[in-house]
VEXZA-613146 format. One record per atom (N, C-alpha, C, CB): residue in one letter; z, x, y. Coordinates in steps of 0.1 Angstrom, whole numbers, padded with zeros to 4 digits, always signed. Atoms other than C-alpha are relative to their C-alpha. Glycine has a CB too. Layout:
BEGIN
AZXY/...
***
This chain:
BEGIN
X+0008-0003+0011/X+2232+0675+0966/X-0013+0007+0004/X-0003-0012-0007/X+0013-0009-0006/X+2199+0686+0989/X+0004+0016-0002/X-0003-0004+0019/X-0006-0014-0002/X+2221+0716+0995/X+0000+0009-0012/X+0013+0000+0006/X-0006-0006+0013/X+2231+0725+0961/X-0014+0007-0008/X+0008-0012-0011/X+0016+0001+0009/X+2192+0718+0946/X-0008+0014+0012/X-0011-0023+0003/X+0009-0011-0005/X+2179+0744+0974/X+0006+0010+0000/X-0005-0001+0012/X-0007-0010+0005/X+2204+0770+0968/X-0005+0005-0010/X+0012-0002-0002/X+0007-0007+0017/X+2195+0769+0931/X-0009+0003-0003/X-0001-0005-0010/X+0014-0007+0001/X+2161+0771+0936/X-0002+0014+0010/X-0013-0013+0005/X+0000-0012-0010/X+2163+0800+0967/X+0010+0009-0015/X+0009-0005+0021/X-0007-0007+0013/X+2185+0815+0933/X-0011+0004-0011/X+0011-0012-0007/X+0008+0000+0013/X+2161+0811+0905/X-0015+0006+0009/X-0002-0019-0010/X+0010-0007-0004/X+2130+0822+0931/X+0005+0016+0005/X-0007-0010+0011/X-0003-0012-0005/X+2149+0852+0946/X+0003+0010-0017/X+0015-0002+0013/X-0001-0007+0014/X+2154+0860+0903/X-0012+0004-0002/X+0006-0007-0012/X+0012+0000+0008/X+2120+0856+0893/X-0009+0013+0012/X-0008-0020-0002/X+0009-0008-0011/X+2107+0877+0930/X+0006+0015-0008/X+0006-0002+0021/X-0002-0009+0004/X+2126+0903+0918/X-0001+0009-0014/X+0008-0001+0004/X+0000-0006+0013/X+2122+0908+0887/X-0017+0002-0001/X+0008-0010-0013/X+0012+0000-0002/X+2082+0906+0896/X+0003+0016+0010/X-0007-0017+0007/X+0000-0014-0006/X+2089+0934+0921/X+0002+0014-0006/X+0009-0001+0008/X-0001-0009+0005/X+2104+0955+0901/X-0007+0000-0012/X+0012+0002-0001/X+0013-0004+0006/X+2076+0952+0876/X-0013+0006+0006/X-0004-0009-0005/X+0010-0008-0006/X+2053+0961+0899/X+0006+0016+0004/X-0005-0009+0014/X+0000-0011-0002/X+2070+0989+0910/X-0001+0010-0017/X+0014+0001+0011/X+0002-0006+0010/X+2074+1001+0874/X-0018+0005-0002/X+0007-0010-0011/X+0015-0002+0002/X+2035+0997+0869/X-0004+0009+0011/X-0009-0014-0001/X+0006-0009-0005/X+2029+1019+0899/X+0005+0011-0001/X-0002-0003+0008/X-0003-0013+0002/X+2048+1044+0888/X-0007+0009-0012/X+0012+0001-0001/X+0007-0004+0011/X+2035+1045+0854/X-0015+0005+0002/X+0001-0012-0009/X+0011-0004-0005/X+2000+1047+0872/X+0000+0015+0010/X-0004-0012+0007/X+0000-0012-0002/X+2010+1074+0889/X+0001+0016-0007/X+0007-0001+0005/X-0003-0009+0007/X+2023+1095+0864/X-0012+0002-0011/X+0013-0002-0005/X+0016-0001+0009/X+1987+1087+0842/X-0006+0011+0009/X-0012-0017+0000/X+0010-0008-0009/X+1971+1100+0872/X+0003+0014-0001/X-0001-0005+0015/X-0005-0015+0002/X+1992+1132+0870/X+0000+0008-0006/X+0008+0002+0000/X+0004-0002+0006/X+1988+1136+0840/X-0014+0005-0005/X+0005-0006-0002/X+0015-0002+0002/X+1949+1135+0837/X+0000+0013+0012/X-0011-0016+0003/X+0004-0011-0007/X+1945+1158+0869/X+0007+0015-0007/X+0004-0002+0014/X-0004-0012+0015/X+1968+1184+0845/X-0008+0001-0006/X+0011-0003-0010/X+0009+0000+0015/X+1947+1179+0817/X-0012+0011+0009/X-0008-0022-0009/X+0019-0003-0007/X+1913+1184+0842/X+0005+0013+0004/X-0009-0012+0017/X-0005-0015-0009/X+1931+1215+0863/X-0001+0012-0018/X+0025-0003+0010/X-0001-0006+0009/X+1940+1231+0824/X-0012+0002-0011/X+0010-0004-0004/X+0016+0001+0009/X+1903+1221+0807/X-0006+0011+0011/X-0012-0021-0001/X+0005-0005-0010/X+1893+1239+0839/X+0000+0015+0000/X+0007-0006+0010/X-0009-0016-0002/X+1916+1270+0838/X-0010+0004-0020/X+0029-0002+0000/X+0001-0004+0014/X+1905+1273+0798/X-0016+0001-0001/X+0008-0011-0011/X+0010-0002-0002/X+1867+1270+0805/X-0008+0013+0009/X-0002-0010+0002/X+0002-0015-0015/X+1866+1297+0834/X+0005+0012-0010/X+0016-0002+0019/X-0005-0015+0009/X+1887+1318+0809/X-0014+0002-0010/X+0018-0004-0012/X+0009-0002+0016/X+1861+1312+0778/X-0013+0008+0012/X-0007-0023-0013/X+0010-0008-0005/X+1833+1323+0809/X+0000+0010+0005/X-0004-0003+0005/X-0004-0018-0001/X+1852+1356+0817/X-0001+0008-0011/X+0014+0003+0003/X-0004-0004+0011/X+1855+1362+0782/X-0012+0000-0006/X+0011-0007-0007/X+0015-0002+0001/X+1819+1360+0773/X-0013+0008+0010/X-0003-0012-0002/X+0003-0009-0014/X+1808+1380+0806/X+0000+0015-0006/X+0013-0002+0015/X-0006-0020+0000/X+1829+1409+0799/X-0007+0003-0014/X+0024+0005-0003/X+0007-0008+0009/X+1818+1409+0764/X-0014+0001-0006/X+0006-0002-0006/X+0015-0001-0003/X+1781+1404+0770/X-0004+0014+0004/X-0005-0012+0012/X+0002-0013-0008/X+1784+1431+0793/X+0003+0014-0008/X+0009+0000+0012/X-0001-0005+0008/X+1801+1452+0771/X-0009+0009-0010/X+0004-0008-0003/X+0010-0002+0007/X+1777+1450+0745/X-0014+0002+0004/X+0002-0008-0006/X+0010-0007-0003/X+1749+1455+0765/X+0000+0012+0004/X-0004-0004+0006/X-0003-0012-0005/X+1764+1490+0777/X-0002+0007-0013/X+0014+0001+0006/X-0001-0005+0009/X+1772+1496+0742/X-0016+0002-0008/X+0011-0007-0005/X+0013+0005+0003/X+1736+1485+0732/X-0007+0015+0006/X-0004-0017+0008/X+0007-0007-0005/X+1723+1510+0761/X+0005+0013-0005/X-0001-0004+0013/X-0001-0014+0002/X+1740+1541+0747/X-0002+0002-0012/X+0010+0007+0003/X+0004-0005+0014/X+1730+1534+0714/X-0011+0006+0000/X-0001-0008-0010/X+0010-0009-0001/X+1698+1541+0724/X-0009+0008+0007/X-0004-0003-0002/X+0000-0013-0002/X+1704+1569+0742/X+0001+0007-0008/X+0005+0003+0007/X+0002-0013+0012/X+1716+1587+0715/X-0009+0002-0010/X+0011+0001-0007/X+0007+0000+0009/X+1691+1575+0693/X-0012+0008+0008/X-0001-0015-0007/X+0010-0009-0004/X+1663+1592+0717/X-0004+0010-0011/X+0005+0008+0013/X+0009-0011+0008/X+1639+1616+0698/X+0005-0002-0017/X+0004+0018+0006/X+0000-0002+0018/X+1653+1604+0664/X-0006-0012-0005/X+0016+0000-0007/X+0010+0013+0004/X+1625+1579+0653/X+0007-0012-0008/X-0012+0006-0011/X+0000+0006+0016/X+1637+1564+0622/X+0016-0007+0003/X-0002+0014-0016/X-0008+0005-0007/X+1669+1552+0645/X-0007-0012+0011/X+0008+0011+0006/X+0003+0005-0018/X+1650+1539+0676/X-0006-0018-0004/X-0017+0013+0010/X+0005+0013-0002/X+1635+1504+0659/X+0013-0007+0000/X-0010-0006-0012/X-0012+0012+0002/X+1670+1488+0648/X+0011+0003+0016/X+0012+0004-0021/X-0009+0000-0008/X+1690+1502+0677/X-0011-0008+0018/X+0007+0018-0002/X+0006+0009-0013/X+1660+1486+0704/X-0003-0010-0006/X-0014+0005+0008/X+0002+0013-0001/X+1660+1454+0689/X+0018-0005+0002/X-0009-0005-0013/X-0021-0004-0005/X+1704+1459+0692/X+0000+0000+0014/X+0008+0019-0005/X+0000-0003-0013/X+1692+1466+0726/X-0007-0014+0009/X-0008+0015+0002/X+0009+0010-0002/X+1669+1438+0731/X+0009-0015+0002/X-0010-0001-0015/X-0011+0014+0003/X+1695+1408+0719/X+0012+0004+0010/X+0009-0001-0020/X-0005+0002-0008/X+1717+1421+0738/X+0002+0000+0013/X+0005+0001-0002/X+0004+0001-0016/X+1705+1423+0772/X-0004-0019+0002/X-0017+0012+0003/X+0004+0018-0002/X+1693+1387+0762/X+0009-0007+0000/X-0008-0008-0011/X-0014+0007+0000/X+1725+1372+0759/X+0007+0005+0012/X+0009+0003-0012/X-0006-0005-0012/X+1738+1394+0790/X-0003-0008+0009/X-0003+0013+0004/X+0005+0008-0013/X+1713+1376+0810/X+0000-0017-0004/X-0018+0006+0005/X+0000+0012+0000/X+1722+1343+0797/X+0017-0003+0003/X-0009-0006-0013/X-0012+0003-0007/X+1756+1345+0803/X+0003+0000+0011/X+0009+0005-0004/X-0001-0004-0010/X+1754+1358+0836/X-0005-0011+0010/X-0006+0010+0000/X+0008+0008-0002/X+1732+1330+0842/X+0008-0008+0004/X-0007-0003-0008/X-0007+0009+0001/X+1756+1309+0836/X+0012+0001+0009/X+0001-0001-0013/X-0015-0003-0008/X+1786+1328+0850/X-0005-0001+0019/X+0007+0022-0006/X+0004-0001-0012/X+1769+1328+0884/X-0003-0012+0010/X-0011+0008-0002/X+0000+0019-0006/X+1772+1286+0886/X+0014+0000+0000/X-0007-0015-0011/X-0015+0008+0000/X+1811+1289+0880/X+0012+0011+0007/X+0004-0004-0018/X-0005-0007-0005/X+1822+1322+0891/X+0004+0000+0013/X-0004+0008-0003/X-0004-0001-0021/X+1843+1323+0926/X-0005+0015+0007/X+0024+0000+0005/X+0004-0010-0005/X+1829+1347+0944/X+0011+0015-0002/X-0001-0006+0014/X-0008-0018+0002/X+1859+1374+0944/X-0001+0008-0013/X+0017-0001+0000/X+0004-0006+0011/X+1847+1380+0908/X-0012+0001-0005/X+0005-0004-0007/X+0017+0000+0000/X+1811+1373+0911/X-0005+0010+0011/X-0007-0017+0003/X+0002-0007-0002/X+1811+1399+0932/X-0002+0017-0011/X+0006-0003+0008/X-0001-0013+0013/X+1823+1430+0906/X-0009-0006-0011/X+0020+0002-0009/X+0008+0003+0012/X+1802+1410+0880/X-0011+0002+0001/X+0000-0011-0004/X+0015-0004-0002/X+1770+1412+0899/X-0003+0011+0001/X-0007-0004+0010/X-0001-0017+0003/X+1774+1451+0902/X-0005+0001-0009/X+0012+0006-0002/X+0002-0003+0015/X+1779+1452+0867/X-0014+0003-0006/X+0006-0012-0008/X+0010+0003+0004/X+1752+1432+0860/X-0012+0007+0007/X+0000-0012+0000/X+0012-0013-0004/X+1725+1452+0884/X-0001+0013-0003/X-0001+0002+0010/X+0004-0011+0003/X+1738+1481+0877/X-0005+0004-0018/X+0011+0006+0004/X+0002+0000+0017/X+1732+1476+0837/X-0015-0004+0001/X+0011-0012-0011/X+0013+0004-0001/X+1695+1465+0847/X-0006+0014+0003/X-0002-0011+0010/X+0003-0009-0001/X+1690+1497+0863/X-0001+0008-0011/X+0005+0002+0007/X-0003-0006+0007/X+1703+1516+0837/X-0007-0002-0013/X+0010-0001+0002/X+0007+0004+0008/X+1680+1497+0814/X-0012+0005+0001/X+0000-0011-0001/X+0017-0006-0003/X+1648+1505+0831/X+0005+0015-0006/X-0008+0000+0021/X+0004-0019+0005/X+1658+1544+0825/X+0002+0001-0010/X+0007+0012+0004/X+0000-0005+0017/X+1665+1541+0792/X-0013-0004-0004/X+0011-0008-0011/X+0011+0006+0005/X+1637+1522+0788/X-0010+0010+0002/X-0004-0012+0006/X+0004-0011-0009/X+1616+1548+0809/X-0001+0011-0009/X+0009+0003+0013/X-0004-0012+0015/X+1629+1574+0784/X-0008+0002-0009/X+0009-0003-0010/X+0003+0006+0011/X+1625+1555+0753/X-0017+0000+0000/X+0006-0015+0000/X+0013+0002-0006/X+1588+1553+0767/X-0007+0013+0000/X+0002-0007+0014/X+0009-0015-0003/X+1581+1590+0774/X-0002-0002+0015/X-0018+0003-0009/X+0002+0003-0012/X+1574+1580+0809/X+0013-0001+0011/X-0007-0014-0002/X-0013-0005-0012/X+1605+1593+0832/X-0004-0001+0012/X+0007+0014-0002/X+0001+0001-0018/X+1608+1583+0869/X+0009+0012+0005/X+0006-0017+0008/X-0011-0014-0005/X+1625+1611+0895/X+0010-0004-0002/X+0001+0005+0015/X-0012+0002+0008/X+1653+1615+0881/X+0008-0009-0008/X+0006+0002+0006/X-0007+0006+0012/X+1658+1598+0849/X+0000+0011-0010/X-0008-0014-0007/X-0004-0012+0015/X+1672+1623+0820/X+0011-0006-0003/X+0004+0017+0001/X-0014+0007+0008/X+1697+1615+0794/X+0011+0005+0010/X+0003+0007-0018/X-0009-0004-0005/X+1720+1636+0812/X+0005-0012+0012/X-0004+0015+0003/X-0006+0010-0010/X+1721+1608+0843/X-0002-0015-0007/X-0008+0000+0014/X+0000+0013+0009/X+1717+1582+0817/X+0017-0003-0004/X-0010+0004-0015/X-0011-0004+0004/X+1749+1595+0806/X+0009-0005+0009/X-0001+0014-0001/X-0010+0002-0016/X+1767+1598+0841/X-0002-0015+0002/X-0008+0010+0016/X+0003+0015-0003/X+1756+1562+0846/X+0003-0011-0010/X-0015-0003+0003/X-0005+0006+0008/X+1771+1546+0816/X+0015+0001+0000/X-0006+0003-0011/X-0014-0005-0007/X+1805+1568+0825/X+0005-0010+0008/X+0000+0013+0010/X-0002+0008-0015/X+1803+1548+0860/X+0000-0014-0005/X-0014+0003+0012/X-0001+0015+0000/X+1798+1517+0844/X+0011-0006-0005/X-0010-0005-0008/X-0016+0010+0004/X+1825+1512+0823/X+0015-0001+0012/X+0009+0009-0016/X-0008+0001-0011/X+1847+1520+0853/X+0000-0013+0005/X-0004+0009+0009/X+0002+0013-0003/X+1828+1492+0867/X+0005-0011-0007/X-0010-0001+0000/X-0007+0011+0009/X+1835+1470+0838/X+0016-0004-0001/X-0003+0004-0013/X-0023+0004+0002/X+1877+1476+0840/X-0001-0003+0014/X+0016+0017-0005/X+0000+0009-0009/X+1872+1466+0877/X-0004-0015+0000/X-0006+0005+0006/X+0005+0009+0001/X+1853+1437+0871/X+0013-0011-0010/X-0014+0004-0005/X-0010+0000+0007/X+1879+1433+0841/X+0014-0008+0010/X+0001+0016-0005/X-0010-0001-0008/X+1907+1434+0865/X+0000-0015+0011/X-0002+0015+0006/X-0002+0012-0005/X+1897+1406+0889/X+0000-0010-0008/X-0006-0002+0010/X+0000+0012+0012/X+1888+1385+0859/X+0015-0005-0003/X-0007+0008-0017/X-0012+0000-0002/X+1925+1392+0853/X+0005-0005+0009/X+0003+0008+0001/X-0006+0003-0016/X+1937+1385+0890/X-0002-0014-0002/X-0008+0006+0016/X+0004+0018-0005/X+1920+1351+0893/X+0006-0006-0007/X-0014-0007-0001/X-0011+0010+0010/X+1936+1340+0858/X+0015+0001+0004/X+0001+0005-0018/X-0013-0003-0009/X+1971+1353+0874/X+0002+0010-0015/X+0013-0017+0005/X+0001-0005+0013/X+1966+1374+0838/X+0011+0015+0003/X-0019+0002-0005/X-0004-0012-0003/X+1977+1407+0860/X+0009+0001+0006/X-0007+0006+0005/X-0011+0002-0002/X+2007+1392+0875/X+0011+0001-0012/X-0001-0009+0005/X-0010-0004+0013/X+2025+1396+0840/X-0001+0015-0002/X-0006-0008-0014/X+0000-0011-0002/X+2013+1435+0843/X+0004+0004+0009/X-0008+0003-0002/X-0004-0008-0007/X+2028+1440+0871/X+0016+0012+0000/X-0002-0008+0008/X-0008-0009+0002/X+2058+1457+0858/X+0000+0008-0010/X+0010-0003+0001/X+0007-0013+0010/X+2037+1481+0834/X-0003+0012+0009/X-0015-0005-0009/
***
C-alpha cells in the first residue's frame, strides 16, 4: 500500500508540474509576442514620424523658394512688394523652424542634401533681400537671382530623392 500511495502521488504531482510548466511556457510566449508587437508599433510610430518630418522639410523649403521668386518678380512693382515680403517673411519662418527641428531627427545621409538646401535658400535670401533693398552686393542681379533658384530646385529633387531612399519610397521606382 506505501507503494501504491507514492506512485499516486509521484502521478498527481508529475500532473499538476506539468500542467504548471506548460503554463508558464504559454505566458512566456504570450510575453514575447507583446513585446514584438510593441517594438512594431515603436519601429512604425517611428517610420511615420520621420516621414511627417520629410514631408514638412520639403515643403517648407518649397515654399520658401517659391516665396523667394515671388519676390523677385515682384521687384520694381511697388504695389506687389508688401503682400508678397510678408509671403516671404512667414515663410522663411517656418523654413527655419522646421529645419530646426529636422536637424534633431534627420540621419545624416539626408541631413546632408537638406542642409545645402537650407544654406543655399539663406543665401539666396540675402540677395533678394539686397535687391528688394536697392543695396546690391558684387554680383547680385535678378538675372543670378534667377540662375540660383534654377539650381535650387535641382537641389530640392536631390534632397527629395534621399528623403525617398531612406523611406525605401525609391525602391518601388525602380522599374520606372
Amino acid at each position: 500500500m506505501g507503494t501504491a500511495t507514492l506512485v499516486a502521488v509521484v502521478g498527481v504531482v508529475g500532473t499538476l508540474l506539468s500542467a504548471l510548466l506548460t503554463q508558464r511556457a504559454a505566458d512566456r510566449g504570450r510575453r514575447r509576442e507583446q513585446q514584438r508587437a510593441e517594438e512594431l508599433w515603436e519601429r512604425r510610430s517611428e517610420a511615420l514620424e520621420l516621414r511627417a518630418c520629410y514631408v514638412a522639410v520639403n515643403t517648407a523649403a518649397r515654399h520658401y523658394l517659391a516665396a523667394l521668386t515671388d519676390v523677385l518678380h515682384a521687384l520694381g512693382r511697388e504695389t506687389e512688394l508688401p503682400s508678397v515680403r510678408q509671403r516671404l517673411t512667414a515663410a522663411r519662418d517656418q523654413h527655419r523652424e522646421v529645419y530646426a527641428e529636422a536637424q534633431m531627427r534627420l540621419p545624416d545621409r539626408v541631413l546632408g542634401p537638406a542642409a545645402t538646401v537650407s544654406h543655399q535658400l539663406g543665401a539666396l535670401y540675402g540677395m533678394v533681400r539686397r535687391l528688394d533693398d536697392g543695396m546690391p552686393g558684387p554680383g547680385d542681379s535678378p538675372a543670378a537671382v534667377q540662375r540660383d533658384i534654377d539650381a535650387l530646385w535641382e537641389r530640392l529633387r536631390e534632397m527629395r530623392r534621399a528623403m525617398r531612399a531612406d523611406l525605401g519610397a525609391a525602391r518601388s521606382d525602380s522599374g520606372r
